[in-house]
CHARMM internal coordinates of N, CA and C (Angstrom, degrees):
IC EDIT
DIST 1 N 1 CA 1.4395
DIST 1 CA 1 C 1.5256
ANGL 1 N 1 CA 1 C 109.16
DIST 1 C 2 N 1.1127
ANGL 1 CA 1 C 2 N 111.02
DIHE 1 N 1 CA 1 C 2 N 136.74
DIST 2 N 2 CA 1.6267
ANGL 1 C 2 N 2 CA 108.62
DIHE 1 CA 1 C 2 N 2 CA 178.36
DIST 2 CA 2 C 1.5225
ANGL 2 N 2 CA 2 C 109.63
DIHE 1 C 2 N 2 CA 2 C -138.49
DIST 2 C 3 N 1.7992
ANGL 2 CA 2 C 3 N 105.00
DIHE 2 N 2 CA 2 C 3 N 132.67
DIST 3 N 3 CA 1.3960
ANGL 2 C 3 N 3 CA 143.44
DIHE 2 CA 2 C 3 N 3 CA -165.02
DIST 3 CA 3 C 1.3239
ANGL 3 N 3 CA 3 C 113.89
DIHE 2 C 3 N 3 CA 3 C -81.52
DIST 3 C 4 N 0.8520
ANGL 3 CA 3 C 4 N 138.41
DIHE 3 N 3 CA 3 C 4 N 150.42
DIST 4 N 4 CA 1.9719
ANGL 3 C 4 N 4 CA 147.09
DIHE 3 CA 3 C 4 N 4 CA 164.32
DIST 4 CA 4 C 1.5331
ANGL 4 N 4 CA 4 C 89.62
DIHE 3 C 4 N 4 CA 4 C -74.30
DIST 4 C 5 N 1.6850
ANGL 4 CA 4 C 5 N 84.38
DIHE 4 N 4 CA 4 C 5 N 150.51
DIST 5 N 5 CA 1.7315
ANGL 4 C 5 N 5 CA 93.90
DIHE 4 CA 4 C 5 N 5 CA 177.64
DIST 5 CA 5 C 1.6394
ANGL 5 N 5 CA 5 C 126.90
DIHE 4 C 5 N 5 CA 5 C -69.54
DIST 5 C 6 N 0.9967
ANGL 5 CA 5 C 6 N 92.43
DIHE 5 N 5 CA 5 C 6 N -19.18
DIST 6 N 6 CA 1.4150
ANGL 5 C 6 N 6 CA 88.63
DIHE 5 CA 5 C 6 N 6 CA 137.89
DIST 6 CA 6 C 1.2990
ANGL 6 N 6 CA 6 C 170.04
DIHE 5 C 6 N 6 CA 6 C -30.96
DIST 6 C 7 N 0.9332
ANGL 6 CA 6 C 7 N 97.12
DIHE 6 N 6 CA 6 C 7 N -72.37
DIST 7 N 7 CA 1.3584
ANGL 6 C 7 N 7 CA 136.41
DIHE 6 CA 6 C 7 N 7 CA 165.02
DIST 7 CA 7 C 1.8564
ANGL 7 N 7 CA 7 C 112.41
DIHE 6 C 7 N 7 CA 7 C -71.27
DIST 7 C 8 N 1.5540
ANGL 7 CA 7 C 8 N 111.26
DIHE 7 N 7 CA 7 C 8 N -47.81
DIST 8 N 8 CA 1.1468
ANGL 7 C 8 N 8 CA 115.05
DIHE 7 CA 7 C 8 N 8 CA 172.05
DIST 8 CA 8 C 1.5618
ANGL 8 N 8 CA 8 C 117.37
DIHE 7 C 8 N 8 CA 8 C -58.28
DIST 8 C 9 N 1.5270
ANGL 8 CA 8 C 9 N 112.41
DIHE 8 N 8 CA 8 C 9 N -61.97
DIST 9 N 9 CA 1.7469
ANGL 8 C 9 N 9 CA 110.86
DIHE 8 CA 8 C 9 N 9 CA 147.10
DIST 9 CA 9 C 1.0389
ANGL 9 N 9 CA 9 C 145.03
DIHE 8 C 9 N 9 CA 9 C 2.52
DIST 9 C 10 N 0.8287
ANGL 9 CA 9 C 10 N 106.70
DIHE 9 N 9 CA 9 C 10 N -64.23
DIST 10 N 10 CA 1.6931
ANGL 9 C 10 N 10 CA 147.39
DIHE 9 CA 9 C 10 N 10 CA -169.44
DIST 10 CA 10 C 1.5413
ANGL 10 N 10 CA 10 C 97.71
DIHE 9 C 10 N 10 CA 10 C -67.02
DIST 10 C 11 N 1.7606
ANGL 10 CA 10 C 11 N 108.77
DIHE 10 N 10 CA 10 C 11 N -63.50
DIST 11 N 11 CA 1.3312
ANGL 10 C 11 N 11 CA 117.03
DIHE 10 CA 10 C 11 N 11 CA -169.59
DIST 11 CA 11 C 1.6493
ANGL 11 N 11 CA 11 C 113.48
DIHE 10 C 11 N 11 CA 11 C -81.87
DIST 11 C 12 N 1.3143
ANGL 11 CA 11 C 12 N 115.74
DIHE 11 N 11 CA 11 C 12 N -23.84
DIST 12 N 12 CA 1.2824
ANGL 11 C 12 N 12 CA 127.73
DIHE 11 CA 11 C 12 N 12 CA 160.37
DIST 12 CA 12 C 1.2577
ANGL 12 N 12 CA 12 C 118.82
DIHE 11 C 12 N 12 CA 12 C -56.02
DIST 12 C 13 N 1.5308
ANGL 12 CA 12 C 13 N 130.65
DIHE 12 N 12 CA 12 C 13 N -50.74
DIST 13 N 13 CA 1.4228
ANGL 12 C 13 N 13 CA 136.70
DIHE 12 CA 12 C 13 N 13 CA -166.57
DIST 13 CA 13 C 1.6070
ANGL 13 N 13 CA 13 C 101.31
DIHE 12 C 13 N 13 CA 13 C -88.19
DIST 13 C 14 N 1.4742
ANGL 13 CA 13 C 14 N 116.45
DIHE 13 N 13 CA 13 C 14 N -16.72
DIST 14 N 14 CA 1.8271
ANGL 13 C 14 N 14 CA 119.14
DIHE 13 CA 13 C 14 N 14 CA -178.80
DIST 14 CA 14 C 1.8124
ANGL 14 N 14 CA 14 C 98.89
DIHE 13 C 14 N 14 CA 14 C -77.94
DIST 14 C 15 N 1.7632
ANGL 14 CA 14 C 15 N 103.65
DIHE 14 N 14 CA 14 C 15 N -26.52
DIST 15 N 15 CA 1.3851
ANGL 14 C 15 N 15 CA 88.80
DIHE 14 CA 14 C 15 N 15 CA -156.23
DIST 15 CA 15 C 1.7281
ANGL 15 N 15 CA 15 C 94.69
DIHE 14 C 15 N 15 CA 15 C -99.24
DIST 15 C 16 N 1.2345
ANGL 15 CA 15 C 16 N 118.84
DIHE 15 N 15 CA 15 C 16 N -1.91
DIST 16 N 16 CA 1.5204
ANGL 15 C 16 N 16 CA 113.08
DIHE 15 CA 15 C 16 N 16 CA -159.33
DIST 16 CA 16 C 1.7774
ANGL 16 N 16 CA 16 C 95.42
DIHE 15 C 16 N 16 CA 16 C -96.91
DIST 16 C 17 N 1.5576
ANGL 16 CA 16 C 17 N 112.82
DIHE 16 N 16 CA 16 C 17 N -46.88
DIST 17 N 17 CA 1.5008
ANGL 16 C 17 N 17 CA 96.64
DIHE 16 CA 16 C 17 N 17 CA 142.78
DIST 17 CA 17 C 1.2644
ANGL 17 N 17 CA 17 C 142.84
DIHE 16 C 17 N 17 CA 17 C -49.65
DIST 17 C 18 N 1.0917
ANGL 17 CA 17 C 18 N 131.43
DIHE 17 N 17 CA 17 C 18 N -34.96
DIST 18 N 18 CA 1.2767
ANGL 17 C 18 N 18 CA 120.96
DIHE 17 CA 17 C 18 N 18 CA 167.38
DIST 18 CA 18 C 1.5375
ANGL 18 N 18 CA 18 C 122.64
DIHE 17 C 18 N 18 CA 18 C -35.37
DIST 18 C 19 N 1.9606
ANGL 18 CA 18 C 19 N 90.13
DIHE 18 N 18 CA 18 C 19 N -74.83
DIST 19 N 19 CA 1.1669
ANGL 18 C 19 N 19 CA 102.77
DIHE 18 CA 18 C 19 N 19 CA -175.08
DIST 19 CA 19 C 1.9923
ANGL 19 N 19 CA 19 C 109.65
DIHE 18 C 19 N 19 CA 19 C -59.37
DIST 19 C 20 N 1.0072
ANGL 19 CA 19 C 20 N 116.69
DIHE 19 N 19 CA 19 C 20 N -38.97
DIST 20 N 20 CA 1.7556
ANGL 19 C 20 N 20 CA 119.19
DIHE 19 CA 19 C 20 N 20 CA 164.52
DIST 20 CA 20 C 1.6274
ANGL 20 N 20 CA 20 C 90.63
DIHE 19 C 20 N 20 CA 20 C -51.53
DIST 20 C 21 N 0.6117
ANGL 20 CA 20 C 21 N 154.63
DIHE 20 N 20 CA 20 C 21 N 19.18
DIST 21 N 21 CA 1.7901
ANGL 20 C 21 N 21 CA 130.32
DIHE 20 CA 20 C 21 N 21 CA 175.09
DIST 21 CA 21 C 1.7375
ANGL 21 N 21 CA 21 C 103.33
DIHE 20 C 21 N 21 CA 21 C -148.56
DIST 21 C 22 N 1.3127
ANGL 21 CA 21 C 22 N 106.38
DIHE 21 N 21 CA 21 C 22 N 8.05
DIST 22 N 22 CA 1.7092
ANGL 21 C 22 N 22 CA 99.76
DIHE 21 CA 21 C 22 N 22 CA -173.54
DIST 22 CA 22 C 1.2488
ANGL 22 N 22 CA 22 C 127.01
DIHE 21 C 22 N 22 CA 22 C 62.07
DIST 22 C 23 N 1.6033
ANGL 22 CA 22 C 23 N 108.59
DIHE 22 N 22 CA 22 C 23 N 13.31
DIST 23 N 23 CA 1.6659
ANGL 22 C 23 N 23 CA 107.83
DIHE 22 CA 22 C 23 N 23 CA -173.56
DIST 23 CA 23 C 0.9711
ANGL 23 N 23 CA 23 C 125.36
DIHE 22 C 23 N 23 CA 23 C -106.50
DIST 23 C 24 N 1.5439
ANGL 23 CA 23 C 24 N 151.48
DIHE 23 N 23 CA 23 C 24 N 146.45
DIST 24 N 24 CA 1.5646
ANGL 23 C 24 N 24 CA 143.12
DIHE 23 CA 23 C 24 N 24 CA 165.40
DIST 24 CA 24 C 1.2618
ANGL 24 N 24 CA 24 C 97.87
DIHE 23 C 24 N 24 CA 24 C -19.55
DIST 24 C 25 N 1.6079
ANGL 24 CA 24 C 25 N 97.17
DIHE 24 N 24 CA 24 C 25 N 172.97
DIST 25 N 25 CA 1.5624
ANGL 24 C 25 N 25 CA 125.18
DIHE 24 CA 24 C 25 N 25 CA 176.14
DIST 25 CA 25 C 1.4493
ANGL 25 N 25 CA 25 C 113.19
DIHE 24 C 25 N 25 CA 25 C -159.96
DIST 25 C 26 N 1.3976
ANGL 25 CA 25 C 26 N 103.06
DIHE 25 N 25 CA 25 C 26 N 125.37
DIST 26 N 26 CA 1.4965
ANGL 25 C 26 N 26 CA 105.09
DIHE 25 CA 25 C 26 N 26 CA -179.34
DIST 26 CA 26 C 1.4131
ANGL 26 N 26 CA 26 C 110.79
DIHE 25 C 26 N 26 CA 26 C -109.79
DIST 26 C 27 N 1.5793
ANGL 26 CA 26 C 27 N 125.93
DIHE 26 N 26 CA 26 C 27 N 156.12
DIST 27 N 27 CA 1.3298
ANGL 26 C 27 N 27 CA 102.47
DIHE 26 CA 26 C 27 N 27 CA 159.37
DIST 27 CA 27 C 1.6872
ANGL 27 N 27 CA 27 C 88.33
DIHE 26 C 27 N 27 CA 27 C -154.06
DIST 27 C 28 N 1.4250
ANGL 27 CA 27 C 28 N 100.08
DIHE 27 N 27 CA 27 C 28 N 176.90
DIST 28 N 28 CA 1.7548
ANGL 27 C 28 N 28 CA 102.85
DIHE 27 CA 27 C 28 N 28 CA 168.49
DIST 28 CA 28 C 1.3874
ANGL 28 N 28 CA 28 C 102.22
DIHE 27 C 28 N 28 CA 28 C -112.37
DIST 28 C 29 N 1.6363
ANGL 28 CA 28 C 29 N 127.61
DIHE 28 N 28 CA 28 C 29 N 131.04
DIST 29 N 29 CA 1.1311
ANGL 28 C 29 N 29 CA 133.68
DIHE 28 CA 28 C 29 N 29 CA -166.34
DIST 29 CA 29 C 2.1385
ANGL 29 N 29 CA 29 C 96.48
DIHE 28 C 29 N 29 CA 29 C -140.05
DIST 29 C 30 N 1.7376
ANGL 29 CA 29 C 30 N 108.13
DIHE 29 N 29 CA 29 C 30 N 107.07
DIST 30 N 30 CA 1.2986
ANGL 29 C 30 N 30 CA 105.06
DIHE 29 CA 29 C 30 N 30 CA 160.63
DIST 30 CA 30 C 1.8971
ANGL 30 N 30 CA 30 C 94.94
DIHE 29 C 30 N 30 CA 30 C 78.55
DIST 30 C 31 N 1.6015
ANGL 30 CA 30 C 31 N 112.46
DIHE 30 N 30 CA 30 C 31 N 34.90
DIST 31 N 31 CA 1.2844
ANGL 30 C 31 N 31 CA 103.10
DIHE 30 CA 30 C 31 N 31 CA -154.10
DIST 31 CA 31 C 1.8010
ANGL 31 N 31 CA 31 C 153.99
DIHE 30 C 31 N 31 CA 31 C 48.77
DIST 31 C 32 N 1.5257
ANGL 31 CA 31 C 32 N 96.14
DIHE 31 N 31 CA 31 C 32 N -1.35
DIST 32 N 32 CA 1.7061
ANGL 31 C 32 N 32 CA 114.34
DIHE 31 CA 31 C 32 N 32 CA -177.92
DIST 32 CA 32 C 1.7458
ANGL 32 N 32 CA 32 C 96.02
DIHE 31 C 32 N 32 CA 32 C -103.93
DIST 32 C 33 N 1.3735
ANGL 32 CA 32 C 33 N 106.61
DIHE 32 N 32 CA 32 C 33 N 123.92
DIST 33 N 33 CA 1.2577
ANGL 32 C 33 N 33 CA 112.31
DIHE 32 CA 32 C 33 N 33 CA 162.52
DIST 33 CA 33 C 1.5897
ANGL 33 N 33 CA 33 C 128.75
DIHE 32 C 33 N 33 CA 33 C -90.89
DIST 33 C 34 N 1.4325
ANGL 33 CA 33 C 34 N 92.21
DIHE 33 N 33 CA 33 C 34 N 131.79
DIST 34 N 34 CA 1.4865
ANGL 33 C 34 N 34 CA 101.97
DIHE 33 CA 33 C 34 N 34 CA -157.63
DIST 34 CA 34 C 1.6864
ANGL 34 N 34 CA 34 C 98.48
DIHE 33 C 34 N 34 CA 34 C -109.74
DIST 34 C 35 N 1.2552
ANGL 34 CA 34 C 35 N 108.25
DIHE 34 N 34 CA 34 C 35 N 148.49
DIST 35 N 35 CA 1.4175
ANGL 34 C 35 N 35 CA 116.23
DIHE 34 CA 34 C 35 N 35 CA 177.38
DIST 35 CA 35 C 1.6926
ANGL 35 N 35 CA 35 C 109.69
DIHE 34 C 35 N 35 CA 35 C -127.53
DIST 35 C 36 N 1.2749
ANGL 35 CA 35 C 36 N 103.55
DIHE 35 N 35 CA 35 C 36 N 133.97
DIST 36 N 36 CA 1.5702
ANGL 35 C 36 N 36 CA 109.88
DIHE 35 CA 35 C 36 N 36 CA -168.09
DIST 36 CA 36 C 1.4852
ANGL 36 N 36 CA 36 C 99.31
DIHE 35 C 36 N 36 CA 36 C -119.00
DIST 36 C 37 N 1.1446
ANGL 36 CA 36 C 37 N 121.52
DIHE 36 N 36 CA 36 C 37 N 138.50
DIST 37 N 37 CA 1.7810
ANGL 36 C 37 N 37 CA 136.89
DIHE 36 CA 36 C 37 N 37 CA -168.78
DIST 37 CA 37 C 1.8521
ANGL 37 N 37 CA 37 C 89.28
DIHE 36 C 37 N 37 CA 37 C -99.02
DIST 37 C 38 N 1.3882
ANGL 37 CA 37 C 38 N 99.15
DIHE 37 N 37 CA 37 C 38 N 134.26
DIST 38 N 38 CA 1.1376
ANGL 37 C 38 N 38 CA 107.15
DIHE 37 CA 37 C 38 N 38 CA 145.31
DIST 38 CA 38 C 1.6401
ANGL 38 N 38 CA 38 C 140.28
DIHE 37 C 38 N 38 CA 38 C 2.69
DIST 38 C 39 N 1.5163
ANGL 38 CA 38 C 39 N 87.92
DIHE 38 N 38 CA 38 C 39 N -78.98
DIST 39 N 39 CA 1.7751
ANGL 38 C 39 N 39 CA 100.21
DIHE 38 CA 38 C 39 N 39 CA 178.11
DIST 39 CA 39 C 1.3045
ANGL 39 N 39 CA 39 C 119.66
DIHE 38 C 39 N 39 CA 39 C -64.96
DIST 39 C 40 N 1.2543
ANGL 39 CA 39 C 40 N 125.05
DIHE 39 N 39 CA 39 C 40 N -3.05
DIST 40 N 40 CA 1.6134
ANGL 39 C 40 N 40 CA 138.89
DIHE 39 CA 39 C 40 N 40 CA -167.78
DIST 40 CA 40 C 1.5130
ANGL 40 N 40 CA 40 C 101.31
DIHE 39 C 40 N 40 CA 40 C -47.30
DIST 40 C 41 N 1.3305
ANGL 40 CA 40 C 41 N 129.57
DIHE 40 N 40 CA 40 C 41 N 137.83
DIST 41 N 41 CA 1.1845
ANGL 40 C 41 N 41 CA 129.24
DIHE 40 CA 40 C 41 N 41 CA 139.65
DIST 41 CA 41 C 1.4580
ANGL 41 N 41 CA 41 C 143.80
DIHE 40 C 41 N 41 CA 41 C -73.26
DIST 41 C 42 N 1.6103
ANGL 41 CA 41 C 42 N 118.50
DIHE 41 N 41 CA 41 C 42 N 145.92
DIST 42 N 42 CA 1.6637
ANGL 41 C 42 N 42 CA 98.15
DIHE 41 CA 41 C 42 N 42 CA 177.54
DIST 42 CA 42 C 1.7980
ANGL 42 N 42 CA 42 C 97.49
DIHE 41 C 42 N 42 CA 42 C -98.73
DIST 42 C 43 N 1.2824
ANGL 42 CA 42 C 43 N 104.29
DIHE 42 N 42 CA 42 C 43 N 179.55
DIST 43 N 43 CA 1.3490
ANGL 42 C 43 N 43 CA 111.73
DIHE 42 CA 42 C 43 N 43 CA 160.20
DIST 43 CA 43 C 1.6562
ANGL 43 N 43 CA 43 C 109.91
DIHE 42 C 43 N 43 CA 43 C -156.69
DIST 43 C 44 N 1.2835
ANGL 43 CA 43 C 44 N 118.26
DIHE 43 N 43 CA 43 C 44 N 106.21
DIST 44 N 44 CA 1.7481
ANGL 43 C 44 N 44 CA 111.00
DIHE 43 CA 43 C 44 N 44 CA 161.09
DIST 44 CA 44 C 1.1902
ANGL 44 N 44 CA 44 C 97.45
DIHE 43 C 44 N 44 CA 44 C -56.75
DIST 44 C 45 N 1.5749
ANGL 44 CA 44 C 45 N 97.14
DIHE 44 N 44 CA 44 C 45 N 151.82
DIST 45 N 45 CA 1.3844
ANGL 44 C 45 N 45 CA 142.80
DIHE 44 CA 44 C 45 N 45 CA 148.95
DIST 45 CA 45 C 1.4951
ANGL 45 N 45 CA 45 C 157.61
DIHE 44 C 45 N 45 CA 45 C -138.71
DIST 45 C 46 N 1.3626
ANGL 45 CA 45 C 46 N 125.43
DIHE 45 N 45 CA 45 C 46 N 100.55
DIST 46 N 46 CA 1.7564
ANGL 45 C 46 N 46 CA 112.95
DIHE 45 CA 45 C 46 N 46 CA -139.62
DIST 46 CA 46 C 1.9287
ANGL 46 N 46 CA 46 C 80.28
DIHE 45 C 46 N 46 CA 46 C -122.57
DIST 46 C 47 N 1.6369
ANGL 46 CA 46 C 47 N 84.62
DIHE 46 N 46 CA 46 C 47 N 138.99
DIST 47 N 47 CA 1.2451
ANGL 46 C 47 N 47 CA 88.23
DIHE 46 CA 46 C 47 N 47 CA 165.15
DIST 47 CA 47 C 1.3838
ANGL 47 N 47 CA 47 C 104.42
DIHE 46 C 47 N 47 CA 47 C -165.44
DIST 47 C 48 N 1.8877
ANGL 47 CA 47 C 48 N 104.27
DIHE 47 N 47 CA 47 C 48 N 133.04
DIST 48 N 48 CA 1.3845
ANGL 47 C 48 N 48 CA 123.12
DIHE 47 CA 47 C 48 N 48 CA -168.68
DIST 48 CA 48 C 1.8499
ANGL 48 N 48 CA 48 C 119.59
DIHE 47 C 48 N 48 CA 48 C -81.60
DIST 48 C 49 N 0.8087
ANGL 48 CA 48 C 49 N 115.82
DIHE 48 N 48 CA 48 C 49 N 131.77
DIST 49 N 49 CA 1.6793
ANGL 48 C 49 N 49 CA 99.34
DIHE 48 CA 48 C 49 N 49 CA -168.61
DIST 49 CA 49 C 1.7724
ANGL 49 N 49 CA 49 C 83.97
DIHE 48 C 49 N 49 CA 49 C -130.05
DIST 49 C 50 N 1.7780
ANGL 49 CA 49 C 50 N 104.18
DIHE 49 N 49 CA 49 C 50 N -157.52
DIST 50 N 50 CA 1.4176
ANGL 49 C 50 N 50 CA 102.16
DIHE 49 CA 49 C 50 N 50 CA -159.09
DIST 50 CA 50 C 1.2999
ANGL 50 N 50 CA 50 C 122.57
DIHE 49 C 50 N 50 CA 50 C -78.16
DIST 50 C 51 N 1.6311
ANGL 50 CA 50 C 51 N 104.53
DIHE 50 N 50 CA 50 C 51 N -32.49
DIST 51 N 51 CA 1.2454
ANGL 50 C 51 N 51 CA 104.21
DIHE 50 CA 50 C 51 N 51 CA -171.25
DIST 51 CA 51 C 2.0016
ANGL 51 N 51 CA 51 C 106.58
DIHE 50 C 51 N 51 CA 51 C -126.31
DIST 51 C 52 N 1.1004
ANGL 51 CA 51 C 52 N 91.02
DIHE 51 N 51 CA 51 C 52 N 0.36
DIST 52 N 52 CA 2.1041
ANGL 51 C 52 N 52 CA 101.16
DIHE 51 CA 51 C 52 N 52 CA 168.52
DIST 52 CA 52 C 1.2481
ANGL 52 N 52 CA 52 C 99.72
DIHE 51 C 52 N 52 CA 52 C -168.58
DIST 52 C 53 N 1.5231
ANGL 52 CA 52 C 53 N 86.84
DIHE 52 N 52 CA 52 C 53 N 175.83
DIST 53 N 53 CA 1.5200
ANGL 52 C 53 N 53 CA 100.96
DIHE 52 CA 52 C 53 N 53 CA -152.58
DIST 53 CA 53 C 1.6876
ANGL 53 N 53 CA 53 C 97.74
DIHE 52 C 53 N 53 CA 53 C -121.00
DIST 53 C 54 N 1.1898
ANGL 53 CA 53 C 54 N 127.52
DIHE 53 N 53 CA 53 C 54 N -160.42
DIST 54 N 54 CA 1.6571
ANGL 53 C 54 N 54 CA 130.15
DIHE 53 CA 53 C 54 N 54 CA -175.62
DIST 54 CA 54 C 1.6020
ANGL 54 N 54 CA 54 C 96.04
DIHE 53 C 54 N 54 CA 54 C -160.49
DIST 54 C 55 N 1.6668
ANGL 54 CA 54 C 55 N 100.53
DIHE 54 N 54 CA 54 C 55 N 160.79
DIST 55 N 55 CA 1.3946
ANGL 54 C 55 N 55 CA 106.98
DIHE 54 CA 54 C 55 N 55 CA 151.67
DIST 55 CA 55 C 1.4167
ANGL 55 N 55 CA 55 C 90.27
DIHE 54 C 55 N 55 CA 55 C -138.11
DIST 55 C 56 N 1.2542
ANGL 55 CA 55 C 56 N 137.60
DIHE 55 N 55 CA 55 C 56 N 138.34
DIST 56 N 56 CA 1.7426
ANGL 55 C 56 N 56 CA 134.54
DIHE 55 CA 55 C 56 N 56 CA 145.61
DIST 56 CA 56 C 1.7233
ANGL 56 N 56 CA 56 C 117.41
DIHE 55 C 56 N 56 CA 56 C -129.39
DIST 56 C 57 N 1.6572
ANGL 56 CA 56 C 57 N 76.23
DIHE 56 N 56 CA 56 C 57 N 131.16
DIST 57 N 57 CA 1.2989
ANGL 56 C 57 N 57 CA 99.03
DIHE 56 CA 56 C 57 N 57 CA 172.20
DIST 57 CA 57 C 1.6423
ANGL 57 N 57 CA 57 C 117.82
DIHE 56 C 57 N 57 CA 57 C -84.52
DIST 57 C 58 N 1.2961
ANGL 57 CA 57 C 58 N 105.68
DIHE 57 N 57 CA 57 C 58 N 121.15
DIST 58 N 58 CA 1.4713
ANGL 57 C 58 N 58 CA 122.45
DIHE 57 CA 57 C 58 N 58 CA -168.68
DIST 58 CA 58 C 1.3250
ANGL 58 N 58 CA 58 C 103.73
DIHE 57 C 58 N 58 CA 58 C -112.33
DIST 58 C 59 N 2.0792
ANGL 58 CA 58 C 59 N 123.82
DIHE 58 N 58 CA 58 C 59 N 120.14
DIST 59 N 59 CA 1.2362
ANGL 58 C 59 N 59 CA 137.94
DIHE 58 CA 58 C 59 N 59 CA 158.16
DIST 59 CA 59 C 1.5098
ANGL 59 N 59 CA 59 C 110.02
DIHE 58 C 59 N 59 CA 59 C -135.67
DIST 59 C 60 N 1.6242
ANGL 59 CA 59 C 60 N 96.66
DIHE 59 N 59 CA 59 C 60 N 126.26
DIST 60 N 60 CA 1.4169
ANGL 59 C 60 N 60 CA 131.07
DIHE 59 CA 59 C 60 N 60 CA -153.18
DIST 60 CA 60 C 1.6159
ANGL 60 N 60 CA 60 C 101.46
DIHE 59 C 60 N 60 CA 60 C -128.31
DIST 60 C 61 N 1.5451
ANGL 60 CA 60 C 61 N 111.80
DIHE 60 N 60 CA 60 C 61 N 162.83
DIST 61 N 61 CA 1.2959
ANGL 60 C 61 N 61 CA 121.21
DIHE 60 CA 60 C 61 N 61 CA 178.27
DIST 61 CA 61 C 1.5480
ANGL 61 N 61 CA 61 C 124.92
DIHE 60 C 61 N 61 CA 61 C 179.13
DIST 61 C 62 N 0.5149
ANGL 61 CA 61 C 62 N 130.21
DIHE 61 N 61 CA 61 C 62 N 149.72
DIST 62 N 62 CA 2.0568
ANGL 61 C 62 N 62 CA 128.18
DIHE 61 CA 61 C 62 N 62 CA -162.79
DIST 62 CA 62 C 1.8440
ANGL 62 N 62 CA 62 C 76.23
DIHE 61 C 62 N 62 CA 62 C -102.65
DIST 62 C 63 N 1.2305
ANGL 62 CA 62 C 63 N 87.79
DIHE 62 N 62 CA 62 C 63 N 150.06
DIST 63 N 63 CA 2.0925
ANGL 62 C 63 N 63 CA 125.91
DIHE 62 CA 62 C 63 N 63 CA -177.78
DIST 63 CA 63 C 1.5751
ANGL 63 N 63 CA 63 C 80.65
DIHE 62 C 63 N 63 CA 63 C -92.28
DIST 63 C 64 N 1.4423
ANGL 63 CA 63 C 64 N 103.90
DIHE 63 N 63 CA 63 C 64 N 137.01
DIST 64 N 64 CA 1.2987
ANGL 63 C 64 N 64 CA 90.78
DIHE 63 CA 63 C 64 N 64 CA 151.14
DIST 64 CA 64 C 1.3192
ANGL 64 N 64 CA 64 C 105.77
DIHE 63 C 64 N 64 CA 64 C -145.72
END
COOR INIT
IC SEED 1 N 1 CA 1 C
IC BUILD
């Protein structure tokens, strides 16, 4: 699903505090609300293919 920049902002600067503050993170993604723990990791990822390119931001976490 893809957001207005806006909107992307918005969800970027909610989540970059978070993780700057050690705190959960919630968001609604595709209408399913997702809850992110604390300890979550990020991971960049860029990858060039033939005709465009990507960056994704990857945050992951074991259920426990």
């Amino acid at each position: 699903m893809s957001y207005d920049k806006v909107e992307v902002v918005a969800k970027l600067r909610r989540l970059a505090d978070a993780l700057e503050q050690g705190k959960p993170f919630e968001i609604q993604i595709a209408g399913k609300r997702v809850y992110m723990p604390a300890r979550a990791t990020v991971e960049f990822e860029y990858e060039q293919l033939e005709d465009h390119e990507e960056i994704e931001i990857e945050v992951s976490w074991t259920r426990s």
